[in-house]
C-alpha atoms as one frame of an Amber mdcrd trajectory, in Angstrom:
protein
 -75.467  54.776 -14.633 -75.553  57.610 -12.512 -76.577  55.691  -9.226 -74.026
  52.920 -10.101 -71.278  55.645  -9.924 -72.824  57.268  -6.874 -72.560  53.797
  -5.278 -68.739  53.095  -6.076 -67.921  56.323  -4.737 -69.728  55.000  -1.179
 -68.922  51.856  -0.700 -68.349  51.474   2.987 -66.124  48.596   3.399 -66.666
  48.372   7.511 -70.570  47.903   6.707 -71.204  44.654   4.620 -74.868  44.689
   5.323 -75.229  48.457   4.615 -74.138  47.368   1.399 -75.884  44.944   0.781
 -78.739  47.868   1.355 -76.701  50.217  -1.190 -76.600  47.820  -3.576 -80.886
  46.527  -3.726 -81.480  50.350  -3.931 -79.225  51.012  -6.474 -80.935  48.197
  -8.332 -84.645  49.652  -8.016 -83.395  52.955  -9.217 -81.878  50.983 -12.026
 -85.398  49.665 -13.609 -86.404  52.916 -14.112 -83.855  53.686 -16.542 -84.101
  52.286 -20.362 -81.214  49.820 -20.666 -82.495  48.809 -17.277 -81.521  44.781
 -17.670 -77.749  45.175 -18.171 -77.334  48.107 -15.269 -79.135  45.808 -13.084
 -76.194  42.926 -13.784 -73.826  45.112 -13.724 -74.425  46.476 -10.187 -74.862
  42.541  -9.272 -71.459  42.094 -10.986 -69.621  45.107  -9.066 -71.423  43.595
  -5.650 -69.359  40.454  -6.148 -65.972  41.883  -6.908 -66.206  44.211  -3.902
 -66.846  41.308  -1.925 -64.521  39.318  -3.260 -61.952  41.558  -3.158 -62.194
  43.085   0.710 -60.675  41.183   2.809 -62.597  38.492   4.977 -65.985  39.734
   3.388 -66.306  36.538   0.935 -67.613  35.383   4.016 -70.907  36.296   3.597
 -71.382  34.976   0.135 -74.358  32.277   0.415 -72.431  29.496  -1.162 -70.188
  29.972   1.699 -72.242  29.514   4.479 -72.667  26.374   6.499 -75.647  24.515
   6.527 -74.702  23.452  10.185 -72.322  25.912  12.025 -70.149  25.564  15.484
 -67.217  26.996  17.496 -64.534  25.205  18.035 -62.106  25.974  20.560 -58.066
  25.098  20.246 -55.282  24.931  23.350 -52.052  24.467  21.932 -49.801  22.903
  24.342 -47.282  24.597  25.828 -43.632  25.010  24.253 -41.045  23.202  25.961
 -38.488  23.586  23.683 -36.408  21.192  21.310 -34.605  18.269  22.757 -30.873
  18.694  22.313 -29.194  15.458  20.136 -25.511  14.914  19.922 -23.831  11.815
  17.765 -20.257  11.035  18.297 -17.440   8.461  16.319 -15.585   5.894  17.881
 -12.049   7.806  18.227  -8.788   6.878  17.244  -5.683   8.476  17.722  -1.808
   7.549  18.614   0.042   8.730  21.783   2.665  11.242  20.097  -0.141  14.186
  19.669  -4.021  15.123  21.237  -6.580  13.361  19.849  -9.299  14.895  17.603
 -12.297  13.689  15.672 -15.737  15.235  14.144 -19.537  14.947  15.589 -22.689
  16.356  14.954 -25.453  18.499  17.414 -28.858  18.913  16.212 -30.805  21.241
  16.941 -28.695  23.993  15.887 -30.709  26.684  17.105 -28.785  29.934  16.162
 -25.318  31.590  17.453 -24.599  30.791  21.167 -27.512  28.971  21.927 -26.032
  25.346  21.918 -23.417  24.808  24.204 -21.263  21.554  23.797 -18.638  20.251
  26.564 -17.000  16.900  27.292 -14.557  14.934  28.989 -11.961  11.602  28.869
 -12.396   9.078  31.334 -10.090   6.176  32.030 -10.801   2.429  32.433 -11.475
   3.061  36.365 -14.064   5.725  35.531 -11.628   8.800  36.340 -11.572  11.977
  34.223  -8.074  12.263  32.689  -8.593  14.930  30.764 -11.300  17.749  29.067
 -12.727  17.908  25.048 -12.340  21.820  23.590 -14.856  21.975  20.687 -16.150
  24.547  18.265 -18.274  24.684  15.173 -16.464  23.645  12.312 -16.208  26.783
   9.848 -14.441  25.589   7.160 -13.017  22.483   5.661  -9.780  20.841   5.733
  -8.652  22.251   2.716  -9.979  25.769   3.843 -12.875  25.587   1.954 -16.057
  27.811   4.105 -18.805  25.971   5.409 -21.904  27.592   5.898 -23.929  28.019
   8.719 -26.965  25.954   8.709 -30.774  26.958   9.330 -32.002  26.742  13.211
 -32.910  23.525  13.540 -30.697  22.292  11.507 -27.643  20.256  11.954 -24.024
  21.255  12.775 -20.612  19.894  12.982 -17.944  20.163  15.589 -14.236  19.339
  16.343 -13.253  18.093  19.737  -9.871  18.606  20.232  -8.448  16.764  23.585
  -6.483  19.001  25.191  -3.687  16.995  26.333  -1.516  14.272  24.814  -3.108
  10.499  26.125  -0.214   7.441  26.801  -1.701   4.445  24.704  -4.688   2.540
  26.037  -8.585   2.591  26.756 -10.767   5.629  27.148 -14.208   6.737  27.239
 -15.331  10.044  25.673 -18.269  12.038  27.281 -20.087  14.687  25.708 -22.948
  16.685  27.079 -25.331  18.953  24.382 -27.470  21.493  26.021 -29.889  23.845
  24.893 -31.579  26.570  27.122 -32.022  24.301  30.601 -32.129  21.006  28.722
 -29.016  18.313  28.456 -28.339  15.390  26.485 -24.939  13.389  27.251 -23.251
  10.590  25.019 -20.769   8.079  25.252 -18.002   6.657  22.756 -15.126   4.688
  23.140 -11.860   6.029  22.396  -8.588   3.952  21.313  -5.007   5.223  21.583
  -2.502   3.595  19.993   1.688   3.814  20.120   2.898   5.775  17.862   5.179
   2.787  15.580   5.113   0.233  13.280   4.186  -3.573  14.754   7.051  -5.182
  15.890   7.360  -8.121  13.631   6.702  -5.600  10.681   9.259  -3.032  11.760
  11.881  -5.585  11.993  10.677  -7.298   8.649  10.740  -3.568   6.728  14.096
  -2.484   8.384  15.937  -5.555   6.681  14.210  -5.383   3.692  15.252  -1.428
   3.470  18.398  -2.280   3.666  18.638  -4.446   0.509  18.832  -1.393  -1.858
  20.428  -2.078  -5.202  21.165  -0.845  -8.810  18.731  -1.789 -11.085  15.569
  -2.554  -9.446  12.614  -0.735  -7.997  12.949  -0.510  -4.382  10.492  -1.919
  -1.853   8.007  -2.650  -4.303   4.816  -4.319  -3.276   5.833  -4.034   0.409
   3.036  -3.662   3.212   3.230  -1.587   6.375   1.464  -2.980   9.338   1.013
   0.021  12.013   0.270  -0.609  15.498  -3.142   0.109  15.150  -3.732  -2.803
  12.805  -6.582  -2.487  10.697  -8.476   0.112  13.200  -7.641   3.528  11.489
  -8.819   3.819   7.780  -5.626   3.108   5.176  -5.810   6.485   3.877  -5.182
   7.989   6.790  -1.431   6.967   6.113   1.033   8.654   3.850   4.317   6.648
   2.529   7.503   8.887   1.606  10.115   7.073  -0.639  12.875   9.325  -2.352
  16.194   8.908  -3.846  19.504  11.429  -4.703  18.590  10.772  -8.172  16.027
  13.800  -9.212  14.622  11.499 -12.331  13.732   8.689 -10.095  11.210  11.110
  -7.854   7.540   9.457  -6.755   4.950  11.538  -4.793   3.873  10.432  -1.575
   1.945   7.081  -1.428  -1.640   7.378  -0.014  -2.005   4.207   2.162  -0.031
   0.997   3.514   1.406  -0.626   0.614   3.898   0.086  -1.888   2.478  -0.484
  -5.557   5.043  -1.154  -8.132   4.348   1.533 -10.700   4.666   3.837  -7.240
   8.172   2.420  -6.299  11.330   4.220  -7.382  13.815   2.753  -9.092  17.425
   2.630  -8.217  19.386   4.298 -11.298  23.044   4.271 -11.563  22.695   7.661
 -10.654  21.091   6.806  -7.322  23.649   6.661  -4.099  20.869   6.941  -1.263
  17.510   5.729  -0.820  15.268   7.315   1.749  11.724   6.171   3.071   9.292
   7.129   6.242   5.313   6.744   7.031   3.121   9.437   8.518  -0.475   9.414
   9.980  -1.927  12.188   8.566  -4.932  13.755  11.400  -7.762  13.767   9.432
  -9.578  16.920  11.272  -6.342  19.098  11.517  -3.890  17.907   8.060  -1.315
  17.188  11.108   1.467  14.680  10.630   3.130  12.747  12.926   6.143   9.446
  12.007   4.759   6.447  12.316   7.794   5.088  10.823  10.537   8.076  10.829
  12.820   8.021   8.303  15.295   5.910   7.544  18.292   6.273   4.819  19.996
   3.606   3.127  22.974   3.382   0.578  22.547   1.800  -2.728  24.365  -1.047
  -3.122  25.746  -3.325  -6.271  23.802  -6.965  -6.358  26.169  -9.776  -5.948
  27.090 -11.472  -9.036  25.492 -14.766  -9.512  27.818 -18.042 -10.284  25.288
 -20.571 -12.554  27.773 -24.345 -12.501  24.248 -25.951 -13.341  25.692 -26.286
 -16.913  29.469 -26.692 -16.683  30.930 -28.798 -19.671  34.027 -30.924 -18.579
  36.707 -32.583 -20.754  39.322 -34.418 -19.526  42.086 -36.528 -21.632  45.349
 -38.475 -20.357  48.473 -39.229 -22.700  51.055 -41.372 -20.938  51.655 -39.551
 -17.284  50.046 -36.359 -18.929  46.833 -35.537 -17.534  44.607 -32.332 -18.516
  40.823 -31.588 -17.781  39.195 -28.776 -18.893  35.651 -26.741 -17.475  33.751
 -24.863 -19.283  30.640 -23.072 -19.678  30.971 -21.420 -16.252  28.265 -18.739
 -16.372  28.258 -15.517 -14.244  25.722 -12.837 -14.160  26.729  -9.510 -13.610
  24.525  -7.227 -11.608  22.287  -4.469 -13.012  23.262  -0.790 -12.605  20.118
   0.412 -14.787  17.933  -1.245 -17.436  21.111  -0.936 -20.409  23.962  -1.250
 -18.243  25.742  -4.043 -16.440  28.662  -4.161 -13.621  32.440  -5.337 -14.835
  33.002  -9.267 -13.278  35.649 -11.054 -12.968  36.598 -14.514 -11.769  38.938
 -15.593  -9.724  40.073 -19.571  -8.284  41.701 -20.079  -5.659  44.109 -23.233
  -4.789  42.362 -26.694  -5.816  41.545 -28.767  -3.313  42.343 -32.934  -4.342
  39.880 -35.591  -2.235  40.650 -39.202  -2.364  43.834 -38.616  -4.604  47.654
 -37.680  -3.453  49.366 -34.832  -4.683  52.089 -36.995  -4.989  50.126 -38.733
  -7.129  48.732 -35.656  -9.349  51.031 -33.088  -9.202  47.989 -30.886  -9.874
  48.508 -27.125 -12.150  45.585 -24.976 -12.703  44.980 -21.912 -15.273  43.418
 -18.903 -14.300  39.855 -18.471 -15.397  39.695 -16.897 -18.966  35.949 -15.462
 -19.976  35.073 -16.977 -23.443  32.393 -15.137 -24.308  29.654 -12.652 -22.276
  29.085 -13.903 -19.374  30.609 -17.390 -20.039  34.117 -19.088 -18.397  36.605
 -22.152 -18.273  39.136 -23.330 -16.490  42.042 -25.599 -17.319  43.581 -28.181
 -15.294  46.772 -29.729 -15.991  48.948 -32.509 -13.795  51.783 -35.221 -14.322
  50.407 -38.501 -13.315  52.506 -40.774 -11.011  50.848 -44.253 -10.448  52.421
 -45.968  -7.097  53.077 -49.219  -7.356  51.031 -51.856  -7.767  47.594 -49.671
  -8.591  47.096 -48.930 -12.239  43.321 -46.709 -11.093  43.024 -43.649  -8.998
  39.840 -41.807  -8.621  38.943 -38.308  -6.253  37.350 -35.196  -6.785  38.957
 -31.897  -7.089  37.213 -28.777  -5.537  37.898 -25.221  -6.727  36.764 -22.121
  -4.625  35.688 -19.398  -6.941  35.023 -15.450  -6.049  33.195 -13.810  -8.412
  33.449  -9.555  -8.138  31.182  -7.000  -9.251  32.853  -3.327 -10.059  31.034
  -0.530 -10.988  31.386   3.461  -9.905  32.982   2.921  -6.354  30.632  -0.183
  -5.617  32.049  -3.740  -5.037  30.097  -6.812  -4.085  30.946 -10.356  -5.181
  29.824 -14.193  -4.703  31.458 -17.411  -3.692  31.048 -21.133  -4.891  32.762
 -24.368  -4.754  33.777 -26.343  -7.926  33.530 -29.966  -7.598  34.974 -32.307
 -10.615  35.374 -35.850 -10.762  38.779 -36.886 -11.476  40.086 -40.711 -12.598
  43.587 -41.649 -13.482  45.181 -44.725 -15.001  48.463 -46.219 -15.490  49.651
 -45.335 -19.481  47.025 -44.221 -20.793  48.197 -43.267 -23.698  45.586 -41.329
 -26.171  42.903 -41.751 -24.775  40.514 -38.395 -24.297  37.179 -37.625 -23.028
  34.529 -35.231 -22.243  31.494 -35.445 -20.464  28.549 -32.435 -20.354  27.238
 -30.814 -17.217  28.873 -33.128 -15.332  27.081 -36.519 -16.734  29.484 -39.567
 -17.873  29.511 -40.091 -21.055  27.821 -43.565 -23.111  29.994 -46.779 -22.744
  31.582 -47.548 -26.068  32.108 -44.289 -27.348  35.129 -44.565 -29.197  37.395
 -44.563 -26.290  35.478 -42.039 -24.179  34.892 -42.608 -20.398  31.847 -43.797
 -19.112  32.911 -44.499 -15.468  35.608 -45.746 -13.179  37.383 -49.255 -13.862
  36.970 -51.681 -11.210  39.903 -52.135  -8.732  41.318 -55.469  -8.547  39.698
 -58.491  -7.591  40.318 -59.138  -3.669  40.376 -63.292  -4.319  44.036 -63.350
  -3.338  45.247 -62.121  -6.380  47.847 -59.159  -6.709  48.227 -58.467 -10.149
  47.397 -55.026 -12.047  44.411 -54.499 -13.960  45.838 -54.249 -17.603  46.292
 -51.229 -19.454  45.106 -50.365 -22.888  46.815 -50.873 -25.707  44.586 -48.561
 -27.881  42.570 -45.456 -27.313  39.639 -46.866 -28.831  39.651 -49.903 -26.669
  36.274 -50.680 -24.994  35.746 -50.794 -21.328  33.060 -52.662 -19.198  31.739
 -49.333 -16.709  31.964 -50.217 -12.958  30.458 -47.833 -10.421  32.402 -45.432
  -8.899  33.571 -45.689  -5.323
């Protein structure tokens, strides 16, 4: 035990084959001691672990050499450095502000080593204007964005540094690192700041057209003058009112969805809408469409005759017809509430009948329920001579108005009736629905005018009726 203390305390870790020497001596001493077998592994055991343990001296473990052994010699090649990469958009922009847009360098090879530069070029090749760009440090939203490992990748903004008229351009940008240079090309598109023609005109009208009671240019599209080429939600669509309940927030894109238009409340007066492009590297916004204000109007009434009921009668040289179920709808101010109407006729006009004839009187319109109306015609009948039939048309011009707040808007229509007089035609009535003649036979109801007389040389009247219920044979109407 002694000599295996004596040869931890020399081990001389320079000398591998002095130890070896150390170590065989320290194992002869060892078989003259009386536990001779374990001190004998246990100096083999140390041998190993000091071996193991230094560095580089595993080495010479015999496991480890080589039964065949050679040098072999390496020449690395010589470091030329990376070659600098640069990949660039297609750019689109609009001629009211300097274009931007976002690429990418690679190698990024550590603070002020990669230098970026670039320039515009027109269609004829000349340069029309330069690219500023830095790395991008944060986002648009201000969030931070890191710096990335060398030999990473980085973004950049180019910023043109002057304002381009619309047209065709070609972007050049040049990447260099240390003494090497790597230029690319991209197209660049600037537009005119508007709407398209045909849609500005179409969205102007329709802008107009503001009323009570409905949701204002719902389901509209904006075409810009860039067409599809610039991403939708690029766009943003303002639409407000006066009326603080009927508030939307701006409208990402080119179309107008209808839970995203705002309705037109009776407490609305103006309507206002404009379009932006929004920049998508700087949050800048410039009018694509700038705004436009329009007052809220009252819809125009609506005058429905596709149901009119008319009943006419004649007793002696009394004549009355009567038209009903004259329906007008009154405009919406909200969802519960409806404009005033009223109806007015003006002076009946008589076709194919004299007024000396019909010496015509008319009513003025009386509503008869919501929404529903008649008018009542009245006239003494004065057959000339020698003609017991008359038939003509009267024509009434109605005005229906719309009131409500300070708002007026109304609607015109024309009345047409048939008319058909006879000589003493005493009690005889009838009626006819939605302007269709009633059935022949119908208990002294009219079907359709009575023929004239003949033209075979004879002069004589047509007679008269001697009771309302008499039937007539229908001839057509002339």
């Amino acid at each position: 035990m002694a000599t295996l203390i004596t040869l931890t305390n020399h081990f001389p870790f320079d000398d591998v084959d002095k130890f070896e020497a150390q170590l065989r001596e320290s194992q002869q001493k060892a078989f003259r001691e009386d536990n001779s077998r374990d001190i004998v592994s246990k100096i083999q055991l140390y041998g190993y672990i000091a071996k193991l343990l230094a560095p580089g001296k595993s080495f010479y473990f015999p496991q480890n050499h080589g039964a065949l052994e050679y040098n072999i010699r390496i020449i690395l090649p010589e470091n030329r450095g990376a070659t600098p990469e640069i990949i660039l958009p297609q750019v689109r922009s609009f001629d009211k502000m300097p274009g931007t847009f976002q690429f990418t360098i690679s190698p990024y090879n550590g603070e002020g080593s990669n230098r970026v530069s670039g320039i515009v070029k027109n269609s004829s090749g000349t340069t029309v204007a330069t690219v500023n760009s830095a790395p991008m440090t944060q986002t648009i939203n201000g969030t931070p964005i890191p710096v990335p490992s060398r030999g990473g990748k980085r973004d950049y903004i180019g910023t043109i540094d002057k304002v381009l008229p619309a047209g065709n351009y070609i972007v050049v940008m040049t990447h260099t690192i240390a003494n090497k240079s790597t230029p690319r090309e991209t197209d660049m598109q600037v537009y005119e700041t508007g709407l398209s023609q045909e849609n500005k005109d179409y969205i102007q009208r329709r802008f107009e057209r503001a009323y009570y009671g409905t949701y204002h240019m719902m389901n509209m599209s904006l075409v810009p003058a860039s067409g599809g080429a610039v991403r939708p939600e690029e766009f943003r669509i303002y639409l407000s009112t006066d009326d603080q309940g009927s508030q939307v927030a701006p409208i990402e894109g080119l179309s107008i969805p209808q839970n995203r238009a705002p309705y037109l409340s009776a407490n609305s007066n103006t309507v206002k809408m404009k379009m932006t492009w929004k920049q998508p590297e700087t949050g800048k916004e410039i009018d694509i469409l700038p705004e436009m204000t329009a007052e809220v109007k009252l819809r125009q009434p609506t005058i429905n005759l596709s149901e009119k009921s008319e009943d006419e009668s004649q007793s002696g040289g009394k004549w009355r017809k009567t038209i009903s179920k004259i329906f007008i709808q009154a405009p919406d101010l909200d969802q519960k509430t409806k404009a005033k109407v009223t109806l007015k006729a003006d002076r009946p006009q008589l076709d194919g009948i004299d007024n000396s004839t019909l010496n015509l009187e008319m009513s003025e319109p009386r509503e008869t329920g919501t929404g529903e109306w008649e008018i009542e015609l009245t006239g003494t009948v004065r057959m000339p001579a020698g003609k017991s039939v008359a038939e003509g048309t009267i024509t009434i011009p109605l005005t229906a108005t719309a009131v409500a707040k300070d708002k007026v808007s109304s609607s015109k229509s024309n009345l047409t009736v048939n008319v058909e007089l006879r000589r003493d035609r005493s009690s005889r009535t009838g009626a006819t629905q939605g302007g269709a003649s009633p059935a022949p036979g119908a208990g002294g109801t009219r079907t359709a005018p009575t023929p004239r007389p003949s033209t075979g040389g004879a002069t004589g009247r047509t007679p008269a009726p001697t009771q309302s219920t008499q039937q007539r044979q229908p001839t057509p109407r002339r």
